[in-house]
Rosetta silent file (secondary structure, phi, psi, omega in degrees, C-alpha in Angstrom):
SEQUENCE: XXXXXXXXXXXXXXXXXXXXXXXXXXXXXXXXXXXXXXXXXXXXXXXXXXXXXXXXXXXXXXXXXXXXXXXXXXXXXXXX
SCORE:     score description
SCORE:     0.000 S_00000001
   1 L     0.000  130.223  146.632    0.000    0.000    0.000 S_00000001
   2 L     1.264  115.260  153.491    0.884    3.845   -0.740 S_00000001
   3 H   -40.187  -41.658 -161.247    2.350    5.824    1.980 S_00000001
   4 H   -86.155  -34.633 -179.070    0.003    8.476    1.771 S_00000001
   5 H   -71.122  -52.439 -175.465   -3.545    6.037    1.584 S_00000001
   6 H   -41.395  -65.811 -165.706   -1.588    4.399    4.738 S_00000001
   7 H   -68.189   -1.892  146.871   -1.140    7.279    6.771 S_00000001
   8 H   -97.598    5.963  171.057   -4.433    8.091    5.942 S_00000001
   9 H   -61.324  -66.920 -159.788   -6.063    4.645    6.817 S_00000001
  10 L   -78.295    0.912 -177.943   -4.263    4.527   10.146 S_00000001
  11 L    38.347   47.357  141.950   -5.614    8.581   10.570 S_00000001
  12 L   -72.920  -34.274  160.411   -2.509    9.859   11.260 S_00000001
  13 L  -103.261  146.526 -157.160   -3.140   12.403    8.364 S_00000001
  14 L   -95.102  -49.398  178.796   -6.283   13.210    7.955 S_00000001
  15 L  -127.672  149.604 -176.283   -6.566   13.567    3.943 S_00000001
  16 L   -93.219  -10.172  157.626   -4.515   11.733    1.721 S_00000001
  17 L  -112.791   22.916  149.253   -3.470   14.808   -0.210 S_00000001
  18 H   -72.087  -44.085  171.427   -1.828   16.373    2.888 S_00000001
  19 H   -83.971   11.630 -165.164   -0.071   13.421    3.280 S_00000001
  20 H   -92.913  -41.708  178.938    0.773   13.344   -0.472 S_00000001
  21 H   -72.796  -73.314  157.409    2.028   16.993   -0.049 S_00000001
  22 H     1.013  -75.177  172.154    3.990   15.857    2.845 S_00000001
  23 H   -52.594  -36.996 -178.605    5.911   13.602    0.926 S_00000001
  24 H   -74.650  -41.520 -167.557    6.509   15.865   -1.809 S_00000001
  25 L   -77.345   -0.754 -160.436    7.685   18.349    0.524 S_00000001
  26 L    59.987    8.131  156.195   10.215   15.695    2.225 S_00000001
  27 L   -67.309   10.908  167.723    8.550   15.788    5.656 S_00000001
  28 L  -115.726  144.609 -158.104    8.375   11.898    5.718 S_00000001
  29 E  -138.253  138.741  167.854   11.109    9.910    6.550 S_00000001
  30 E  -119.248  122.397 -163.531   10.655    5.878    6.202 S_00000001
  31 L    21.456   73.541 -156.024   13.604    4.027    8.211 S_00000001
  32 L    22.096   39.137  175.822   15.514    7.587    7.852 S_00000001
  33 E  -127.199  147.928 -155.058   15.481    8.087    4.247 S_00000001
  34 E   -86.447  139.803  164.236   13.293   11.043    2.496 S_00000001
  35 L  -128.664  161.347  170.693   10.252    9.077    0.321 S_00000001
  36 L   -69.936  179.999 -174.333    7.994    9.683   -2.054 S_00000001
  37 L  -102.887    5.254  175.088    4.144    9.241   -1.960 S_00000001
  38 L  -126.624   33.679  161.450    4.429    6.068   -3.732 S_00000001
  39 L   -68.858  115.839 -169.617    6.514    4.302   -1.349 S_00000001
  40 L   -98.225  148.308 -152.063    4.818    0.963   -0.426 S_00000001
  41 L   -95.597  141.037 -157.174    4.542    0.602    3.398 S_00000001
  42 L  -127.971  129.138  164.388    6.202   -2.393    4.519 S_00000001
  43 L   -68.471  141.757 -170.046    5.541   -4.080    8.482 S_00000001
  44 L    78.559   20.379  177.354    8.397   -3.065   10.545 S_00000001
  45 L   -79.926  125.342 -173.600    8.797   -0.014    8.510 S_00000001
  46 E  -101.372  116.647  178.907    9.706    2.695   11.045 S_00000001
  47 E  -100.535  143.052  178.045    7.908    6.165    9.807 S_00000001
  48 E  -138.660  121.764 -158.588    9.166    9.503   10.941 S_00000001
  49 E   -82.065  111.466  167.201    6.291   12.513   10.222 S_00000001
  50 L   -80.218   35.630  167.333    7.903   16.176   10.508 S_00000001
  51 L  -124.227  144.053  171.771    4.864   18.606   10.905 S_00000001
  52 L    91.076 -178.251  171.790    3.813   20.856   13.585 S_00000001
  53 L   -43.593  -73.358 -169.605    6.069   21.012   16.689 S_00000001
  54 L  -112.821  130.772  179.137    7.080   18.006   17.534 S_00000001
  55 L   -61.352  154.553  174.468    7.895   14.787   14.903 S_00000001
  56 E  -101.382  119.338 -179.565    5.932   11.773   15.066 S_00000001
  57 E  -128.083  133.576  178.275    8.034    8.543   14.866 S_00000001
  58 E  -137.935  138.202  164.256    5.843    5.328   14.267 S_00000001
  59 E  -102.781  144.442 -175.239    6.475    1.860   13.693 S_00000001
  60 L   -88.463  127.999 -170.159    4.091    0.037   11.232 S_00000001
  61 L  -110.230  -15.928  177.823    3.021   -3.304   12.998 S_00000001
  62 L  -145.322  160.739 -164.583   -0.084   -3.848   10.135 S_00000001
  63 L  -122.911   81.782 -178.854   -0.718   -3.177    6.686 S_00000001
  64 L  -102.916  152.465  175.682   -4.728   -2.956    6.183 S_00000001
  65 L   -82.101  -40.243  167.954   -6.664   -1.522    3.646 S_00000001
  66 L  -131.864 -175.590  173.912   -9.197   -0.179    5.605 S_00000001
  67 L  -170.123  128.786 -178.230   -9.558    0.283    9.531 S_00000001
  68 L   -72.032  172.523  176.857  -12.329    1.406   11.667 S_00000001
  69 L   -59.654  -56.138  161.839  -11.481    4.128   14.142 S_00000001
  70 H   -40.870  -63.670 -172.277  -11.146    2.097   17.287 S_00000001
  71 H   -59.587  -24.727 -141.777   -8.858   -0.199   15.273 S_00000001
  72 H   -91.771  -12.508  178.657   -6.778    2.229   13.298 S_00000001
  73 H  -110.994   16.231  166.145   -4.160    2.693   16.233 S_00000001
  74 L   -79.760  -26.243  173.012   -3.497   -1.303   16.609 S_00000001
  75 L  -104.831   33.612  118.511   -1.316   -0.836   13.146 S_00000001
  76 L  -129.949 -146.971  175.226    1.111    0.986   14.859 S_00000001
  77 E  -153.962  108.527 -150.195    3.212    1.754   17.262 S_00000001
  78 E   -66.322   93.145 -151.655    4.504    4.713   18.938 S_00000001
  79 E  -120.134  155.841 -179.011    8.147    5.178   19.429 S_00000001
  80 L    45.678    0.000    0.000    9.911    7.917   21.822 S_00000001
């Protein structure tokens, strides 16, 4: 799956062309290298988000296509 469909599946980003703009802009970093918006999301991919104040570092523990809201924070994991 897409970076940008992930991170919005898992609603870390809200819309999928914020996180698409994200990417373009180089504020996503997948196991510290700058990616594109068509980088497919891998489990055990460690994501690192740069917007707003403080970065967001996540590890991906599931790769789903969709996820309800309760569910959507079981397919990752929260680092620092």
């Amino acid at each position: 799956m897409r970076i940008d469909k992930y991170l919005k599946v898992i609603r870390v980003i809200k819309r999928r062309t914020v996180a698409n703009e994200a990417c373009d802009a180089g504020r996503i970093f997948v196991n510290g290298r700058v990616i594109k918006a068509s980088y497919d999301v891998k489990e055990g991919d460690v994501i690192e988000i740069n917007m707003g104040q403080k970065p967001l570092k996540i590890k991906v523990l599931n790769v789903v296509e969709y996820a309800k809201k309760e569910d959507a924070a079981q397919n990752y994991e929260v680092i620092e």
